[in-house]
N, C-alpha and C positions, 0 to 999 in steps of 0.2 A: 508330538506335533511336528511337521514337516514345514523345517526352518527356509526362509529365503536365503538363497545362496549367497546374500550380502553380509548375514551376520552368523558366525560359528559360534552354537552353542544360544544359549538364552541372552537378550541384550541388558545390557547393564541394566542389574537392580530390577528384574523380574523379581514376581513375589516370595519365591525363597529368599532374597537376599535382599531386599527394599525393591522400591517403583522403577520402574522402565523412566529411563534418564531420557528428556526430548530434548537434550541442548550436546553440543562438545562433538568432536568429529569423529567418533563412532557413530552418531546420531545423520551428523550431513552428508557420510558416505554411503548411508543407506535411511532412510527414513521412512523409503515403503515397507523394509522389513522389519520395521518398527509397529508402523502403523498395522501390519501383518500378525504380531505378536500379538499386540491387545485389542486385535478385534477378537483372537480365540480366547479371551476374557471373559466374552459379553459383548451387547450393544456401550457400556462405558466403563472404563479401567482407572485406578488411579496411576497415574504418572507425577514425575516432578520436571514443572517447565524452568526452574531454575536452582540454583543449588539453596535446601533447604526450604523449597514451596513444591508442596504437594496441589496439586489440583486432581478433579475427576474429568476424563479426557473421554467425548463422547466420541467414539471412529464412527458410528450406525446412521448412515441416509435418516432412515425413520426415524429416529432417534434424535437427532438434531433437528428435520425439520419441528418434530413435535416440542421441542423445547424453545425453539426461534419462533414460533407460533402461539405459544402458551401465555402469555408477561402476566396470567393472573397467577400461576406459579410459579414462573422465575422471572426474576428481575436482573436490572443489571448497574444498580447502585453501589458500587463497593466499597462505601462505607461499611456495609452490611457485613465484611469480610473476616469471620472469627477466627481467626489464625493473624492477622493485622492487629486487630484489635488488641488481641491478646499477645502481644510483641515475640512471637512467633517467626514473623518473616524478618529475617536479614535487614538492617537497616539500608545496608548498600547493593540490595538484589535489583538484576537487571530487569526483576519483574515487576517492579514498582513502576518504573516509567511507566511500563505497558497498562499495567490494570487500576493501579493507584487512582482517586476519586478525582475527576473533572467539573465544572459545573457547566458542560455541554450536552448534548443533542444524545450522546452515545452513553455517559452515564447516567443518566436521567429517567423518570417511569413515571407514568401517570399524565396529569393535565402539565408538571411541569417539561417531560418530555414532548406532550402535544405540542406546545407553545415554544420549543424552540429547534424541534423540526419542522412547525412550518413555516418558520421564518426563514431557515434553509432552504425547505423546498421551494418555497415560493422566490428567493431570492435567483434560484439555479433555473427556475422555470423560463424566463427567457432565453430560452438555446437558440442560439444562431449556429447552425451545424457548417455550413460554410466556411462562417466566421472563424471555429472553432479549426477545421480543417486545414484551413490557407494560414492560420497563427502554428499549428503544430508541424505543417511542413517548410513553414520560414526559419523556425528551430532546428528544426531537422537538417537543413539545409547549411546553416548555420557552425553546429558541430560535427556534422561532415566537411564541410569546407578546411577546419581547423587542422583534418586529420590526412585528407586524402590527398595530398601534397604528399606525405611521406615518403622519399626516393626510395625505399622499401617495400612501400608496398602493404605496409604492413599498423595495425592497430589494434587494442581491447577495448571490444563495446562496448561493455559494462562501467568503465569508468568514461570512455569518451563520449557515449552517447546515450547508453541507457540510463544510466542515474542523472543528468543535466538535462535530459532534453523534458521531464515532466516540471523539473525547476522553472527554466525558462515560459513554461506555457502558465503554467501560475501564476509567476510573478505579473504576466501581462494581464493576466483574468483578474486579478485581484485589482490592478488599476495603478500599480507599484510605479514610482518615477525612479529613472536608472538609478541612484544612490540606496533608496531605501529598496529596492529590490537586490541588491549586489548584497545587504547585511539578510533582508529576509532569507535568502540564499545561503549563505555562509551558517545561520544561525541554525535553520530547520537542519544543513547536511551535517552540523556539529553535536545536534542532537543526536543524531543515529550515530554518528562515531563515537559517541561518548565523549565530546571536545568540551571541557571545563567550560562555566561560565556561557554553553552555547544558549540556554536557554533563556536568559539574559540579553543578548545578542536579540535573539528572534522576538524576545517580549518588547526589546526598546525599536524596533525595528517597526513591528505592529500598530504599537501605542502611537509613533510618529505617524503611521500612515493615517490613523481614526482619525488622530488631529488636524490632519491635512483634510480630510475627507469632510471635515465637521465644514472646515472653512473654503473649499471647494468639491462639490459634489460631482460626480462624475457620473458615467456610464460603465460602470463597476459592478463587481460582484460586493464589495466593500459599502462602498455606499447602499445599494438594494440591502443590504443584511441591516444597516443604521438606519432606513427609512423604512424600515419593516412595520406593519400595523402593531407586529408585539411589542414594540418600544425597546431594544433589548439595551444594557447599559453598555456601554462604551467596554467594561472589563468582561460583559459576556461577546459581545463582539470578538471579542481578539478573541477569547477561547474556542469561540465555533471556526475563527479562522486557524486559530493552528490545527484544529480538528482537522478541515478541509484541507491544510497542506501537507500534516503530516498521514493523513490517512488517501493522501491519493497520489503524493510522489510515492513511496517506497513499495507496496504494489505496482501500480505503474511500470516504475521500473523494471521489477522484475518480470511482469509481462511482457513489456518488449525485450528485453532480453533473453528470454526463455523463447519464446517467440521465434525472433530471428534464429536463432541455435537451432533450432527444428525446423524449420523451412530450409537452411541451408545446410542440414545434413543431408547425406551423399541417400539416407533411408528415405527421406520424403518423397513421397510418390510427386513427380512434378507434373504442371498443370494448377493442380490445388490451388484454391487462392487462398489469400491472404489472411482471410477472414477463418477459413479452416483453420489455420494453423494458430490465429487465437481462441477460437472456442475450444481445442485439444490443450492447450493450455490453461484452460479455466478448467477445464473439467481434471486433468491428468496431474495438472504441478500447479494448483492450487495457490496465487499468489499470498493470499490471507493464509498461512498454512492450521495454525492455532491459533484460536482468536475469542471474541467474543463472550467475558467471562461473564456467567449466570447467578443468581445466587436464590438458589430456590428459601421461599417463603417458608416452608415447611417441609418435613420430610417427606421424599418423594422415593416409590419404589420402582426402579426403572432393570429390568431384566430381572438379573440375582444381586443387582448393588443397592442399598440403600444410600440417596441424595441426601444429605442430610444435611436440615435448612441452616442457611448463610455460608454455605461452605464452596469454595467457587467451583461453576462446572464449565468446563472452554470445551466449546465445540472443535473439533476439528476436519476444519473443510475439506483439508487432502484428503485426510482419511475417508471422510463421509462421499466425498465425490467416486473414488473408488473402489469402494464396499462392492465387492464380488455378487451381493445380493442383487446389485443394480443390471449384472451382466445378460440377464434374461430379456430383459424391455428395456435396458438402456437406448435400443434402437427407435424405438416407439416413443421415447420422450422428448421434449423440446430441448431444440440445441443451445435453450437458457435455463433449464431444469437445474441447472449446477447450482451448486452454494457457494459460488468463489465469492460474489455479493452478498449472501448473505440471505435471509430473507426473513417475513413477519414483519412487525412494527420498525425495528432499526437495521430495517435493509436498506443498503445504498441506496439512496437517491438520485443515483445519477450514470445507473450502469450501461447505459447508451453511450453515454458523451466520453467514459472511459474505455468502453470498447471501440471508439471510435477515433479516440487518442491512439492505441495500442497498435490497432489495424494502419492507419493512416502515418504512425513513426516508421513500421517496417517497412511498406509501400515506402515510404521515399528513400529510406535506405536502399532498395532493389532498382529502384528508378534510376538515383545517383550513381553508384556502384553497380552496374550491372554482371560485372563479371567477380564480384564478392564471393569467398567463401572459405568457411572456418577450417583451421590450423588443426585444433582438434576435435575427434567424431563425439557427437551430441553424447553417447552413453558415456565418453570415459570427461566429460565435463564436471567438473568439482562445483557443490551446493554450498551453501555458507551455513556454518555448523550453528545455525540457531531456531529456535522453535516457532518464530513470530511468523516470518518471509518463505517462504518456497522461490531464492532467486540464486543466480549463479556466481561463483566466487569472479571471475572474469569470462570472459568471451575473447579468445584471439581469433582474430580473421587478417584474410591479406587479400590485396587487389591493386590494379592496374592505377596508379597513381595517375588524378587528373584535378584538373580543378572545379571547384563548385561555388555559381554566382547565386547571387542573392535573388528569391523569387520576382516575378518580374512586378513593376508598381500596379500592373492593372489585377493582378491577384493580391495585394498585402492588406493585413488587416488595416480597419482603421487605430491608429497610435492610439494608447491609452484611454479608449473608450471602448472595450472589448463586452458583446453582447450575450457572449458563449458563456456557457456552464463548467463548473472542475468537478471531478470523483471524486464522491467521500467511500470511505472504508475505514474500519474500523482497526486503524495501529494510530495513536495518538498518547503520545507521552506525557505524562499527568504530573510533572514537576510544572508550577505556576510560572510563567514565565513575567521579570521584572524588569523593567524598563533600565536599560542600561545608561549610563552616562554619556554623552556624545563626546567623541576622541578629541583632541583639543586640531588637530591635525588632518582632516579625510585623506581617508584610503585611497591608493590610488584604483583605478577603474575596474571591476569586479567584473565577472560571467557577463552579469547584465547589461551594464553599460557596455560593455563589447558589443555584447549582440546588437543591442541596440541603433550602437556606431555600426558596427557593418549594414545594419539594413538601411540607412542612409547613405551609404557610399563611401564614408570615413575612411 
């Protein structure tokens, strides 16, 4: 088989010698040559997404759709997970967060997943696209401001502005007052880093806002979930929220920063808008890269592998978006045909309001910074060595240092009663998250309350 020129020789733990390894940086310096290796498998391969968990890794378009289509053969309760059950997987695998059992909207099947997707949907259903729009470029504008002063000239996206700027637009959609928004913040981004004790953070964070929420009701995304016709209790509450926050910042993210990196390499055909250079991103670098674990009912025989029920099967979206089988009529299909969302029963709900987040972060980036453009070329840009995210290790860019005022008052949303909608997706980390103790001493002013301060003139 004729290797991709990223990986010499077979990649780690091809079936002579164990599974194709989806984690560690022989995997983030090349992962289409990965995804290349076991598509000549079959439509699915076993892989290991973490050390010591095997899953079956479906790369096949068809293949995945028929299995995100199916829920009368696969599910996606992972309880179900016989390799868990059977204390098989690592107590301290980083794959636990990801797939480990929630009692939300994502791991759920049946009437109990009806009943608490549509208190999502229904909650997300009032989009004010506007609203939504003039809240993500006051952000935008925000942590631009913080940077482009630099008498350099010079900053990393990725930290400065792609991972904070879906932070802030959340904490406003959810209905968050500057304090508990500064801990929701801190908590959710110490989950992804692995910061002790973050999920504690994010639980006591949450738990305060319900209670706030019980005793004044808002024009929330918060409240709409707690006056849902499903009654949901106050502990599923917070669960469908860390769903929604963890499962639409850290995509997010890595869509506008994938994003921007391709529109301002020197390769992009200019002209193009905006909007192009995020659907090439949904389809190409897959922000969900692995995701969605299955856990078929029964054995199922899919090419030459036998599925063999309860045993997890994670689609993979990269893969499946750029299956070479697709290169024939990929012109002919809709320029939302991708899987980055997902699709069947526990497909995002909300992939407008996120593509309109994404579109609308790099537009004001381009707007602000006009004469922006990155330090290093899109191809020699380094990927973050893990299986979940398709997002970039940093982004350095540099530009004409100016200053950046806050949007003008006849564009800004209205404060804390925000009508828009947030992306859900499917990366939500399944440690329970518990009410932490309140500090004897508050912190001083976090992300939030900053922003906040600046949009009033502070």
């Amino acid at each position: 088989m004729q290797q991709s020129p990223g990986i010499q020789g077979p990649p780690p733990g091809c079936p002579a010698h164990g599974n194709v390894q989806l984690y560690g940086p022989r995997f983030g310096s090349d992962p289409d040559g990965h995804y290349e290796h076991l598509r000549a498998l079959g439509p699915s391969a076993p892989a290991d997404i973490a050390p010591g968990v095997q899953v079956e890794l479906v790369t096949s378009y068809d293949a995945a759709l028929y299995i995100l289509q199916n829920p009368a053969s696969f599910v996606r309760d992972s309880r179900r997970w016989n390799a868990l059950n059977e204390g098989r997987v690592p107590e301290d695998s980083p794959a636990l967060p990801m797939m480990g059992y929630r009692p939300n909207a994502l791991f759920s099947d049946g009437a109990a997943h009806a009943r608490l997707r549509q208190a999502v949907t229904d909650s997300l259903a009032g989009v004010n696209e506007l609203q939504l729009v003039r809240q993500t470029q006051q952000s935008a504008d925000y942590l631009i401001s913080r940077f482009s002063t630099d008498r350099l000239g010079q900053a990393e996206l990725m930290a400065d502005y792609a991972h904070p700027l879906p932070l802030l637009v959340f904490s406003d959609l959810f209905g968050c007052p500057p304090e508990i928004g500064d801990r929701v913040i801190v908590g959710i981004s110490g989950i992804f880093d692995g910061t002790p004790d973050a999920d504690q953070v994010l639980g006591g964070a949450l738990a305060e806002l319900i209670a706030l929420k019980r005793r004044r009701p808002g024009q929330d995304l918060t409240t709409r979930l707690m006056e849902h016709s499903a009654q949901l209790t106050d502990e599923e509450v917070l669960h469908q929220l860390v769903t929604l926050l963890s499962g639409g910042t850290a995509p997010l993210s890595a869509a506008i920063g994938t994003s921007s990196a391709l529109i301002l390499d020197e390769d992009w055909e200019s002209g193009l808008p905006v909007e192009d250079a995020v659907t090439r991103v949904l389809w190409n670098y897959a922000p969900i890269a692995n995701y969605a674990a299955h856990y078929p009912t029964h054995d199922v025989e899919l090419g030459n592998r036998t599925l063999k029920a309860n045993d997890p099967v994670l689609i993979s979206f990269a893969a499946a978006n750029t299956d070479p089988r697709l290169a024939e009529h990929r012109e002919q299909l809709s320029a939302k045909a991708h899987l980055a969302f997902g699709a069947g029963p526990h497909a995002c709900p909300a992939r407008d309001a996120a593509f309109m987040i994404a579109v609308t972060a790099v537009e004001s980036l381009l707007n602000r910074l006009p004469d922006v453009e990155v330090r290093v070329p899109f191809k020699d840009l380094n990927w973050v060595p893990a299986p979940w995210s398709r997002s970039l290790v940093t982004l350095p860019v540099r530009f004409t240092p100016r200053a950046v005022a806050p949007v003008p008052p006849q564009t800004q949303p209205q404060p804390r009663t925000p009508e828009a909608t947030v992306p859900s997706a499917p990366l939500a980390p399944a440690s329970v998250p518990r009410p932490a103790a309140m500090p004897a001493t508050r912190p001083k002013a976090g992300l939030f309350s900053r922003f906040l301060a600046w949009t009033r003139g502070e």
